[in-house]
C-alpha positions in Angstrom: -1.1 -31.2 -3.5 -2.1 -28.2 -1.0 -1.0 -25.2 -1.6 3.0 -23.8 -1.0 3.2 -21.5 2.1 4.8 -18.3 0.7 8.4 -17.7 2.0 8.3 -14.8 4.7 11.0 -12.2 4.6 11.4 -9.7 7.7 13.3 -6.3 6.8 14.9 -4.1 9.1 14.3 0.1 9.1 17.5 0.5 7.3 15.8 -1.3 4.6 12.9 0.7 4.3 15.0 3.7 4.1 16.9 1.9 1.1 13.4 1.6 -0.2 12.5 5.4 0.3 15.1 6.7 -1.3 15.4 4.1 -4.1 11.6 5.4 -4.7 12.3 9.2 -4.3 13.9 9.8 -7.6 11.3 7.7 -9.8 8.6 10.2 -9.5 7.9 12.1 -12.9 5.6 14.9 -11.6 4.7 16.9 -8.4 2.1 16.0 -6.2 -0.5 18.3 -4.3 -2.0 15.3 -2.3 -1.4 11.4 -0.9 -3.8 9.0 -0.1 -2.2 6.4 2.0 -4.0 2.8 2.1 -4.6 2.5 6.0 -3.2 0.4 7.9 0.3 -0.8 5.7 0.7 2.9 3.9 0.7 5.1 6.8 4.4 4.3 7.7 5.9 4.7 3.7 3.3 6.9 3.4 4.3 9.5 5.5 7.8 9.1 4.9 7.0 9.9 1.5 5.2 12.9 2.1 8.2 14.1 4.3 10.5 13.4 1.5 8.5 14.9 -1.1 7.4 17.6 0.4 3.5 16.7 0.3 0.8 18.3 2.5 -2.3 17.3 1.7 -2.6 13.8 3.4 -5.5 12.0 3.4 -6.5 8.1 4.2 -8.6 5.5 2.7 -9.2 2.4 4.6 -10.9 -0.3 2.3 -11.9 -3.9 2.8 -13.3 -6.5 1.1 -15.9 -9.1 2.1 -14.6 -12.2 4.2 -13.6 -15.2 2.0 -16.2 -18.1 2.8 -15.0 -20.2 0.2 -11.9 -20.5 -1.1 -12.3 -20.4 -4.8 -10.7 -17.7 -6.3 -13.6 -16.9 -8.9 -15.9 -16.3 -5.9 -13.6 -14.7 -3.8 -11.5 -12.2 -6.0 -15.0 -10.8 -7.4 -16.1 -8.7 -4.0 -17.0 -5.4 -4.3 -14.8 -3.5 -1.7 -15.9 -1.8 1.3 -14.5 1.8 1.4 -14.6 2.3 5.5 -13.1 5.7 5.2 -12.5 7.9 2.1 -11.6 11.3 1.0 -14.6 13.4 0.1 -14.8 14.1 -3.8 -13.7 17.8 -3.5 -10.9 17.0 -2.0 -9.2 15.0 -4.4 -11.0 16.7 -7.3 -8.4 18.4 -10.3 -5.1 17.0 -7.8 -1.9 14.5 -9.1 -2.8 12.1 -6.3 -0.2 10.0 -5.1 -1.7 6.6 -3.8 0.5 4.4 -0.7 0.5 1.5 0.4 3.3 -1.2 1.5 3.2 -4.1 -0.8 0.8 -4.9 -4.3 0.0 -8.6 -3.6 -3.0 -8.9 -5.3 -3.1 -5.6 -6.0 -7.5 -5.4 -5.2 -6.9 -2.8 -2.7 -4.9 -0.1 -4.2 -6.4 -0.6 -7.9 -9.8 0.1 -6.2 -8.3 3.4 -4.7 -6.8 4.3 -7.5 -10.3 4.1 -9.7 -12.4 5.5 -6.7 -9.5 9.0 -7.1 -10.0 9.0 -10.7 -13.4 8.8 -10.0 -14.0 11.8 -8.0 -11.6 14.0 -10.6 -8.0 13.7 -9.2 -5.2 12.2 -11.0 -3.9 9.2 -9.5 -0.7 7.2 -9.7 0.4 3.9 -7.2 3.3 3.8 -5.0 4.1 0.9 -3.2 7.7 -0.8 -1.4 7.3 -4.1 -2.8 5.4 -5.2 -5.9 4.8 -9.1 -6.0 3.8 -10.2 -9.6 3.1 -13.9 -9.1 0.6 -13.1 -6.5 -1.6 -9.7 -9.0 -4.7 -10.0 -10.4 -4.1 -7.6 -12.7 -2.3 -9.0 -15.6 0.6 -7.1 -16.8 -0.9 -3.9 -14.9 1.9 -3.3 -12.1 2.1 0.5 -9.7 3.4 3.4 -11.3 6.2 3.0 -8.7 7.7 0.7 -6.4 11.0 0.3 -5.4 11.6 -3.6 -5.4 10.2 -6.8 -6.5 9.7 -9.7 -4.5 7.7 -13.2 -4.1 7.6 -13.0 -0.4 5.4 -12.4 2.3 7.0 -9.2 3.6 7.1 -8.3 6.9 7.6 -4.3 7.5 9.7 -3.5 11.2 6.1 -1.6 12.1 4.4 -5.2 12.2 6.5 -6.6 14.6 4.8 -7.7 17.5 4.7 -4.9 19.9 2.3 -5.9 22.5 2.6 -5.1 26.5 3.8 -9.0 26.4 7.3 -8.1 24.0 8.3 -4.5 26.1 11.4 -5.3 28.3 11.2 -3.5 31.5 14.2 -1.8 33.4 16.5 0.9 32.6 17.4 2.2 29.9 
């Protein structure tokens, strides 16, 4: 039987600013800095900050090898790539909070997070949408998210915005 095609799921701005604000009042501390997990985070990310009042932005981009095969035991094991990341003193003694848009598998932000604690900050994850069939990670789940979903989300900023899709003429 091959495998089921997740069901997509396109959501409008008004949505993510349901999502904002459903976030907003879940945090349980201050924050001196953000890390937001280029490229889905920067958007939630710095609406966040905005809302929050948080000025100490930073970005990590992280990737992780190309899948040749598709077993998950070979593929799921990868060590990530950390392309860009905050230097150690920057994150070092600071509640850190960590955006991205959705936990899927949840690789990518849980190797943020631990790379944060690492360097001496104090992290906690904050994503829109947290899929649970899809994480590695067992009952582990982000500090906050604001909904729950089994869908491949797809964010208004990933709409497809090439020269091709802009409608010429007046406005």
């Amino acid at each position: 039987m091959a495998p089921q095609t997740p069901r997509g799921e396109l959501i409008a701005w008004q949505e993510v600013d349901k999502l904002i604000d459903h976030l907003v009042p879940q945090f349980k501390r201050e924050f001196t800095a953000m890390v937001m997990i280029t490229r889905g985070g920067i958007v939630p990310g710095g609406l966040l900050a905005e809302a929050l009042d948080i000025t100490h932005i930073l970005t990590a981009a992280v990737d992780f090898p190309a899948q040749i095969e598709r077993q998950k035991s070979s593929a799921f094991m990868a060590w990530p790539e950390f392309i860009q990341f905050p230097a150690d003193d920057k994150l070092r003694g600071r509640p850190t909070l960590i955006v991205d848009d959705v936990w899927g598998s949840g690789r990518t932000i849980t190797a943020v997070k631990n790379r944060v604690s690492a360097a001496g900050g104090f992290p906690e994850t904050c994503v829109l949408h947290f899929n649970p069939y899809r994480s590695l990670f067992g009952s582990f789940r982000p500090d906050y998210y604001a909904a729950v979903t089994d869908a491949y989300i797809i964010y208004p900023w990933e709409v497809n915005r090439g020269t091709d899709q802009v409608l010429l003429g007046e406005v």
